[in-house]
C-alpha positions as CSV (number, residue, x, y, z in Angstrom):
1,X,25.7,-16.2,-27.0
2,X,28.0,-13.2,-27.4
3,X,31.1,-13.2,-25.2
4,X,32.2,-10.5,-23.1
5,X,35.8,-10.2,-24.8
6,X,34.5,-10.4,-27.8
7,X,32.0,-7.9,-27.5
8,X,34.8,-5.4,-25.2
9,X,36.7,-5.9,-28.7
10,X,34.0,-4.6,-31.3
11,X,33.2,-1.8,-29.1
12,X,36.4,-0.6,-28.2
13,X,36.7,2.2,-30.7
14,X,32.9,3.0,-30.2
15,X,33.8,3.7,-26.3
16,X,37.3,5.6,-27.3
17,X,35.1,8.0,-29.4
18,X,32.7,9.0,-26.9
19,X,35.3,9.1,-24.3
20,X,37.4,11.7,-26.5
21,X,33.7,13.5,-27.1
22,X,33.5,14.4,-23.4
23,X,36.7,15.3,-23.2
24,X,36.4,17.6,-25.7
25,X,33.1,18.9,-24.8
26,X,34.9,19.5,-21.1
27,X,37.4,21.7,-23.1
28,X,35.3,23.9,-25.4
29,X,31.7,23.0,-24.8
30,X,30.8,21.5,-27.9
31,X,29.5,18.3,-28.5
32,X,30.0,18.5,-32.3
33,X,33.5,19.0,-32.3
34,X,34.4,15.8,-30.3
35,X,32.4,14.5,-33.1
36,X,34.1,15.8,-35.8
37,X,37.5,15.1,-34.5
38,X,37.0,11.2,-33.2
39,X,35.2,10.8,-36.6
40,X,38.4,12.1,-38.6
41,X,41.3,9.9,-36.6
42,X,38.9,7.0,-37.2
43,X,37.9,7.6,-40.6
44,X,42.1,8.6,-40.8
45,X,43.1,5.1,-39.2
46,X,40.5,2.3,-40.8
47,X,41.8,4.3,-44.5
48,X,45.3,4.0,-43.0
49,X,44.9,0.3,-42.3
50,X,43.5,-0.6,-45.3
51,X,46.4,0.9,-46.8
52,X,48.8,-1.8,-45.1
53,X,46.5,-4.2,-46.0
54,X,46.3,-3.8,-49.8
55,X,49.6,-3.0,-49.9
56,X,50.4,-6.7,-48.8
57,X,48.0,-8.6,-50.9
58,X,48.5,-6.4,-54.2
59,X,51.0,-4.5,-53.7
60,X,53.7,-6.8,-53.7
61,X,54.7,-5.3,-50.5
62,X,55.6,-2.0,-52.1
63,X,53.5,1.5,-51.2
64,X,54.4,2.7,-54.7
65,X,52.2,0.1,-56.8
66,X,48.9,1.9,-55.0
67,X,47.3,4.7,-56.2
68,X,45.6,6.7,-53.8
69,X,42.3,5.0,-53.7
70,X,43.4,1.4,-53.9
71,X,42.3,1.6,-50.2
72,X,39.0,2.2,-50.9
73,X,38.7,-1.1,-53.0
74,X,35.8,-3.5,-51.0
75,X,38.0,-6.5,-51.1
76,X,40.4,-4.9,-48.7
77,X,37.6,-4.2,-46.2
78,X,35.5,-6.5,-43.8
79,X,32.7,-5.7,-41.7
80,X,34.8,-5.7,-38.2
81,X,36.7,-2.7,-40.1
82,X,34.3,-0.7,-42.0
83,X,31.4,-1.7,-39.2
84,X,33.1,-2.1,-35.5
85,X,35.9,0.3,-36.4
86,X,34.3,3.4,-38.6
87,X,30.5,3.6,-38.8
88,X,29.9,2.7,-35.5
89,X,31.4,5.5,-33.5
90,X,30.6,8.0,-35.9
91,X,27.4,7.3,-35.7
92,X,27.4,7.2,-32.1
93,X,29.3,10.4,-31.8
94,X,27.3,12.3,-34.3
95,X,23.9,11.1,-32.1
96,X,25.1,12.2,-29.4
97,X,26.0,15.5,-31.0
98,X,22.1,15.9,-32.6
99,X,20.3,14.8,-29.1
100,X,22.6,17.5,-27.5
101,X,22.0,20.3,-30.1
């Protein structure tokens, strides 16, 4: 059985998207820019984190011993980060952005 705090936790950036979509779509009725926008901070932050993470297991701590797409490597990733954090919401945000169109 899932647990509530565990399943508040996975879809917290899932809610934070679609929250910042109706804002958004409040302020210049469009669904496809809330989209866009929560798409690119999360896309932004999961490559930012994995940054920080390969940075302290290859990087010997140091930003200057990773080239730009060491954050892209699949051993800095898990599927509560690429899944939870980045598909999800973009794929929520982007539905509701094609059922609205």
């Amino acid at each position: 059985m899932i647990k509530l705090d565990t399943l508040i936790f996975d879809l917290e950036h899932t809610v934070i998207s679609l929250v910042l979509q109706i804002i958004l779509f409040c302020l210049f009725s469009s669904w496809w820019i809330g989209a866009i926008l929560a798409s690119g901070i999360f896309i932004g932050r999961e490559y930012a984190q994995a940054e920080y993470r390969w940075i302290a297991q290859y990087g010997k701590g140091l930003r200057e011993n990773m080239r730009w797409d060491d954050p892209l490597d699949p051993k800095v990733w898990n599927f509560h980060n690429f899944f939870w954090n980045m598909v999800l919401p973009i794929i929520c945000v982007f539905t509701v952005a094609i059922l609205n169109f």
